[in-house]
C-alpha positions as CSV (number, residue, x, y, z in Angstrom):
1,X,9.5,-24.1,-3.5
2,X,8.0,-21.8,-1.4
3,X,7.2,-18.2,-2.3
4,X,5.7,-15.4,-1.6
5,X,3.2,-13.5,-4.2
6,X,0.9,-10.4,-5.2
7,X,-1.7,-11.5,-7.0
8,X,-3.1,-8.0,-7.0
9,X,-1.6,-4.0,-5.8
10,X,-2.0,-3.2,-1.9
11,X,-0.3,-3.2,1.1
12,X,2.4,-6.4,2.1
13,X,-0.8,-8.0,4.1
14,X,-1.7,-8.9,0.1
15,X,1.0,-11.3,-0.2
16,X,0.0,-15.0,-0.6
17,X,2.8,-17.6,0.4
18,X,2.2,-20.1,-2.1
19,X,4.5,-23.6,-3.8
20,X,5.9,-22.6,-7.0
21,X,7.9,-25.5,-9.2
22,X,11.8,-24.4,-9.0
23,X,12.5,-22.1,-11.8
24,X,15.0,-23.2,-14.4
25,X,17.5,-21.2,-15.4
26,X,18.2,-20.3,-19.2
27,X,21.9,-20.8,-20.7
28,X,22.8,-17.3,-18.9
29,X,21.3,-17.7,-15.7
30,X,22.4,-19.4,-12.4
31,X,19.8,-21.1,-10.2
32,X,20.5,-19.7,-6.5
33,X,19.2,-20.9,-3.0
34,X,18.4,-18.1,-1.5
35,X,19.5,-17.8,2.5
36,X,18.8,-13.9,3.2
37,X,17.1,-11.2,1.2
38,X,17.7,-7.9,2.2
39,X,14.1,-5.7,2.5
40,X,14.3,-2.3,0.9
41,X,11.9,0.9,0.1
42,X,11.0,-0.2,-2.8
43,X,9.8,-3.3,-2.6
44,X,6.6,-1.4,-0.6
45,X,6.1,0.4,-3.8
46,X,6.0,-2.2,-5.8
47,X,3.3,-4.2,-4.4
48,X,1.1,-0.8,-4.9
49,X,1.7,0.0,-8.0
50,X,3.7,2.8,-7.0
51,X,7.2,2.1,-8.3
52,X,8.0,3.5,-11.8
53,X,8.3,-0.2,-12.8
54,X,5.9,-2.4,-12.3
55,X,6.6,-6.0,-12.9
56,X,3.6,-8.0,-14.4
57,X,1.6,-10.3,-11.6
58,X,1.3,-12.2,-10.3
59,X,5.2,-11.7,-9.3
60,X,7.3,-12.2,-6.8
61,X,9.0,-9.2,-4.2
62,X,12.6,-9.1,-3.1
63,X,15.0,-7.1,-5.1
64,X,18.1,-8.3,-3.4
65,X,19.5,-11.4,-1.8
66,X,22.4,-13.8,-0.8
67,X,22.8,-17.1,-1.3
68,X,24.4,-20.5,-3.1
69,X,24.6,-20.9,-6.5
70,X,22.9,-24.6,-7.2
71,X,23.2,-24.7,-11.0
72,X,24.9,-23.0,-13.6
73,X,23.7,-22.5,-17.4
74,X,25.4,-23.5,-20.4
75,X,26.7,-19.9,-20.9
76,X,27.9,-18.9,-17.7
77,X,31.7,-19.1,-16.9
78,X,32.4,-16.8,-13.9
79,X,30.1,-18.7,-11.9
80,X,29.7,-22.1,-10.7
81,X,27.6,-24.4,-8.2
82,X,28.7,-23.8,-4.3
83,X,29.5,-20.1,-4.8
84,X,28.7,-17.8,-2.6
85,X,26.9,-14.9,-4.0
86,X,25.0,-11.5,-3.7
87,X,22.7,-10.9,-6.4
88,X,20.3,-8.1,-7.6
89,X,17.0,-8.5,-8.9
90,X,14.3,-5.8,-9.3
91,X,11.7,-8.7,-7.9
92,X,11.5,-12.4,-7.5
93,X,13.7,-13.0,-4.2
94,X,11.2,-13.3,-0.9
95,X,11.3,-17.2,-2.2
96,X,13.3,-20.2,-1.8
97,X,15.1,-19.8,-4.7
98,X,15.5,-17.4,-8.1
99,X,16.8,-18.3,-11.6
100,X,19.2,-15.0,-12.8
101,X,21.5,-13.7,-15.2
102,X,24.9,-14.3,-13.9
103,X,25.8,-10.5,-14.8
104,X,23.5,-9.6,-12.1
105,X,25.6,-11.6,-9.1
106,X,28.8,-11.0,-7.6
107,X,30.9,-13.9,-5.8
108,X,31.6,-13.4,-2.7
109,X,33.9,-15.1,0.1
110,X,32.1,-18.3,1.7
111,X,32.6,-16.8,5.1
112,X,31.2,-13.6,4.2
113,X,27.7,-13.4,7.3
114,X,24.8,-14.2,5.3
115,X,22.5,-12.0,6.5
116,X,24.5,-8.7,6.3
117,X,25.5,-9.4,2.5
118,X,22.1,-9.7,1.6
119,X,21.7,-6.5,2.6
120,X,24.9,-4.5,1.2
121,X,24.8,-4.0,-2.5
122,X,21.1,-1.6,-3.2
123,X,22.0,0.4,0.0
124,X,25.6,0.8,-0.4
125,X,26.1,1.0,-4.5
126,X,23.0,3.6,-4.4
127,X,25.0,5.7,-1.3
128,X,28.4,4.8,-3.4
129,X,27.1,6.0,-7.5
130,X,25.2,9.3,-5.7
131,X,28.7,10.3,-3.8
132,X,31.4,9.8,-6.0
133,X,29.5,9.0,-9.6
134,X,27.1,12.0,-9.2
135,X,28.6,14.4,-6.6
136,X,32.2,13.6,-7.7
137,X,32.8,13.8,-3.2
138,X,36.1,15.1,-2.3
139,X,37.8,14.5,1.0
140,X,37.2,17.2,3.5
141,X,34.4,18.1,1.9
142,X,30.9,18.3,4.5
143,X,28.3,16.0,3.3
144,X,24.6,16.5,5.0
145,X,22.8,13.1,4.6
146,X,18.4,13.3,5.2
147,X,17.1,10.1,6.3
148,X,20.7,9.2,7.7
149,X,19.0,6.2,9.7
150,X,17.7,4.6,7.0
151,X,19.1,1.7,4.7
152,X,20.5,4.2,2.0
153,X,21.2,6.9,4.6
154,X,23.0,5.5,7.3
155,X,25.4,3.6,3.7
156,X,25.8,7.1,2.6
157,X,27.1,8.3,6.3
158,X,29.7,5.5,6.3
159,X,30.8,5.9,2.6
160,X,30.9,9.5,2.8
161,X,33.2,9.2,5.8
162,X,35.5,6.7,4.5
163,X,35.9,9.0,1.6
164,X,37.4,11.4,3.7
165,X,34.2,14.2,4.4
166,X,32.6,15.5,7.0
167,X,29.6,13.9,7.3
168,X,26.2,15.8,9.5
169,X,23.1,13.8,9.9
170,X,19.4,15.1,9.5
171,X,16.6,12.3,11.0
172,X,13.7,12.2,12.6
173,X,13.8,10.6,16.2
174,X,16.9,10.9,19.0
175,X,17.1,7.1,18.3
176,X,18.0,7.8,14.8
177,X,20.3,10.3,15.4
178,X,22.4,8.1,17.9
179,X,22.5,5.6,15.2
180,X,23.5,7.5,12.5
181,X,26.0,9.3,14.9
182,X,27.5,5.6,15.8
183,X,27.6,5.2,11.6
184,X,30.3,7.7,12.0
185,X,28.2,11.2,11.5
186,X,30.1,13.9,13.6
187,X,26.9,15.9,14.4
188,X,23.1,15.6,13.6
189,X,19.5,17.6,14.2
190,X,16.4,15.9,15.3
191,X,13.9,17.8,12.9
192,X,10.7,18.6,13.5
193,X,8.1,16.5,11.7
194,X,5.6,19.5,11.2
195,X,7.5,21.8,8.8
196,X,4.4,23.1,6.2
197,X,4.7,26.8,7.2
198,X,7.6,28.6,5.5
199,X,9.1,30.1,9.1
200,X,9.5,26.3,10.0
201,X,11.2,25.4,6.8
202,X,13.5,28.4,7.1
203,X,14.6,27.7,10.9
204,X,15.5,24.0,9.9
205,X,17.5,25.8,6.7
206,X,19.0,27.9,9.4
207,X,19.6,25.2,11.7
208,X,20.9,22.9,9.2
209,X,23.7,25.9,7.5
210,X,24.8,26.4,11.2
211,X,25.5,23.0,12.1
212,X,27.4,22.8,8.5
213,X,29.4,26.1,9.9
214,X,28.5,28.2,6.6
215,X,26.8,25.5,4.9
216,X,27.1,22.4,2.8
217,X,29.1,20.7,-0.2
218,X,26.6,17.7,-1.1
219,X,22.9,16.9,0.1
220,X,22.0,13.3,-0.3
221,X,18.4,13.4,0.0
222,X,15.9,10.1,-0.1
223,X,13.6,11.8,1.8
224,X,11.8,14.2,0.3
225,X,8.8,16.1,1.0
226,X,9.2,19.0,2.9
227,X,12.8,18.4,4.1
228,X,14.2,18.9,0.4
229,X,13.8,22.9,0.3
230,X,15.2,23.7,3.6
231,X,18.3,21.3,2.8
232,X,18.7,22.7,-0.5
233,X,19.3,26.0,1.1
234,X,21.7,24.8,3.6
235,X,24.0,24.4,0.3
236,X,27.1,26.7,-0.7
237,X,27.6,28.1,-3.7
238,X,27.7,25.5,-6.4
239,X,26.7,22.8,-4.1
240,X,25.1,19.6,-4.8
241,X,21.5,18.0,-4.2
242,X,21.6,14.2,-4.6
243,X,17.7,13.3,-5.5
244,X,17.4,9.9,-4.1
245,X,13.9,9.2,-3.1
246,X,10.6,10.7,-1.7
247,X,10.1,8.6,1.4
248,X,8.3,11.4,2.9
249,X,6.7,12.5,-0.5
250,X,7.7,14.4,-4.0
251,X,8.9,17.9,-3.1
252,X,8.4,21.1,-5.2
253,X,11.2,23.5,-4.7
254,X,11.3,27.3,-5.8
255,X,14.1,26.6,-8.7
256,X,15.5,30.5,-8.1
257,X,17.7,29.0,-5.3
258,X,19.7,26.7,-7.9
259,X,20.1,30.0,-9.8
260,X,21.5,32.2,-7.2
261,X,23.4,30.0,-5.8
262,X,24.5,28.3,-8.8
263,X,23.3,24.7,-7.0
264,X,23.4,21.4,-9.1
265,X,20.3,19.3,-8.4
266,X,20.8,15.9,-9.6
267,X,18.8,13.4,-10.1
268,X,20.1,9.8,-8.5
269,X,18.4,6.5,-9.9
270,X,20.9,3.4,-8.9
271,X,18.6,1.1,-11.0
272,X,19.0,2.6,-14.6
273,X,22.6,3.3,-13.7
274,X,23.1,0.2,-13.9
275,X,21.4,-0.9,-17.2
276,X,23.4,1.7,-19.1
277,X,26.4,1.1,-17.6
278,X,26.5,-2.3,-15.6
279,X,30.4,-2.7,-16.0
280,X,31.1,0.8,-13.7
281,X,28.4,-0.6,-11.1
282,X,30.8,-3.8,-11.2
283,X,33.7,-2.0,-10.4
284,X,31.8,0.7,-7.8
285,X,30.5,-3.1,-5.7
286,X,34.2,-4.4,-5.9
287,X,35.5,-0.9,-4.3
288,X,32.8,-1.2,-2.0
289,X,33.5,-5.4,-0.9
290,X,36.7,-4.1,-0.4
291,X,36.2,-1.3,2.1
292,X,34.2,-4.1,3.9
293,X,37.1,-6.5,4.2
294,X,39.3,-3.7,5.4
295,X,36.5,-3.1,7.9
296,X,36.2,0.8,6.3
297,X,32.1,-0.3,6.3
298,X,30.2,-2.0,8.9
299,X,26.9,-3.7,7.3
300,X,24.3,-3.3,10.2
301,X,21.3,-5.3,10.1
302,X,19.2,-4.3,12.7
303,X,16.1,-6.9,12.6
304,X,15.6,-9.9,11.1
305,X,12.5,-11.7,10.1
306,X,12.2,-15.4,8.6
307,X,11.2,-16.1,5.3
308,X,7.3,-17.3,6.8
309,X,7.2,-13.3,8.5
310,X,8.2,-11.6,5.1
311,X,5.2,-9.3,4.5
312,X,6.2,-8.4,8.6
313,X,9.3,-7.4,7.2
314,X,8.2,-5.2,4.6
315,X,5.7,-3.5,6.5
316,X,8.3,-2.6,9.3
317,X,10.3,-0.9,6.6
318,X,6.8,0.5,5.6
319,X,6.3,2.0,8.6
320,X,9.5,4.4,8.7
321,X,10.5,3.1,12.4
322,X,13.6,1.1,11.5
323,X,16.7,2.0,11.9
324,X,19.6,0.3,9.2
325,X,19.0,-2.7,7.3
326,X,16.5,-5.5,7.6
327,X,16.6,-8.5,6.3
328,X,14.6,-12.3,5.5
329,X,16.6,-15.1,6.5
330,X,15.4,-18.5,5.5
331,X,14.9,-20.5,7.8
């Protein structure tokens, strides 16, 4: 089969499409052809070394996909050749196929589009756990969303809607803000990409409180950098900073403001909520497959690349441009 393959840390333009024999799946494993893999953050960060895992090379990126089941192992029971499936896998998907534990895929209806299901499960469980896991979200509650463009951004804008808040959108371009406003945010601020001095950070804060009108309930921020301060104070009393990511960098924040304000900052990490509790995660993907059918979410995949233009793929995500969801198709 055909894969691609770091052989060594650096950019995507490192990757080496190589044949690899078809992997063979152990008694609790299903083989999968894969047909779309959905391209996320940090799938960058693993090919440099950056991620706070890093899989042994040479390996394989991809940490999501859709496809058919092929062959099931001796163990497996929920799963059988000719399902339809989306599957999680840290690594090993930007290939033609992938040998994993069943417990890691999710059947899904045949006529389910390819190419969005590849891309629903990291996005949307990550938006899903930090909302209602985390920030226990209430309807009619106002939820301000950094990055609300992005994969995990413009999920969080549509789950935080359809569970009943008001949802305000932070991004950087007026392209991502029409976007994220047609993801169902009901008002959004282009900020300004210098923010280093402190009067800049305290006019976004300002900015940010007004558009909340007083200020907000819950912050989902996976973003970073010098956004995080100035959405921190845009919080009410006992409000609540989902810590998602540091696309724009690791922040430091004065920790005097979660004092006086009594401010929960919470630390959001989809992957290890799912190791220590995998049977919740089940249940939090079922809720969300269902909000799809009902057409509550819209998957939006906004590029596509084929499986030959996958290190293309990765660096458009790289390059903080895209808007959505993009995902690998094979073909």
């Amino acid at each position: 089969m055909k894969a691609w393959i770091s052989h060594e840390p650096g950019g995507p333009e490192t990757l080496v499409l190589d044949e690899l024999p078809d992997p063979i799946p152990a008694d609790d494993e299903v083989l999968v052809k894969i047909d779309a893999v959905g391209v996320n953050y940090p799938d960058g960060l693993l090919l440099r070394d950056l991620y706070q895992v890093k899989p042994p090379r040479p390996f394989v990126p991809g940490s999501e996909f859709c496809g058919v089941v092929e062959h099931a192992g001796a163990g497996v029971t929920r799963l059988r050749p000719g399902d339809l499936v989306i599957g999680r896998c840290g690594w090993g998907a930007m290939a033609e196929r992938i040998a994993v534990t069943a417990q890691r895929c999710v059947r899904i209806a045949p006529e389910t589009p390819r190419a969005q299901a590849a891309a629903f499960m990291f996005a949307y469980a990550t938006a899903y756990h930090s909302l209602v896991d985390a920030a226990q979200l209430r309807a009619g509650q106002t939820v301000l969303v950094l990055g609300a463009a992005g994969g995990v951004g413009s999920a969080a804008v549509e789950v935080a809607r359809a569970l009943g808040a008001r949802v305000l959108a932070a991004v950087s371009s007026d392209s991502k803000l029409a976007f994220a406003l047609a993801r169902g945010a009901s008002a959004g601020i282009v900020y300004d990409a210098q923010v280093a001095d402190k009067d800049a950070q305290q006019a976004l804060a300002r900015q940010l409180k007004e558009m909340a009108g007083g200020g907000c309930d819950v912050v989902v921020d996976p973003v970073g950098g010098l956004y995080t301060e100035p959405a921190l104070r845009s919080l009410k009393r006992g409000g609540r900073h989902l810590v998602v990511g540091f696309t724009a960098g690791i922040p430091r924040v004065p920790l005097n403001l979660a004092l006086l304000k009594s401010l929960q900052i919470i630390g959001v990490d989809w992957r290890s909520f799912v190791q220590d509790d995998p049977k919740l995660n089940d249940r939090n993907v079922q809720s969300l497959l269902a909000m799809w059918r009902e057409g509550v979410l819209q998957p939006e995949v906004t590029e596509t690349f084929t499986l030959a233009e996958a290190p293309a793929a990765i660096a458009r995500l790289d390059s903080r441009s895209a808007l959505g969801k993009i995902v690998v198709v094979a073909r």
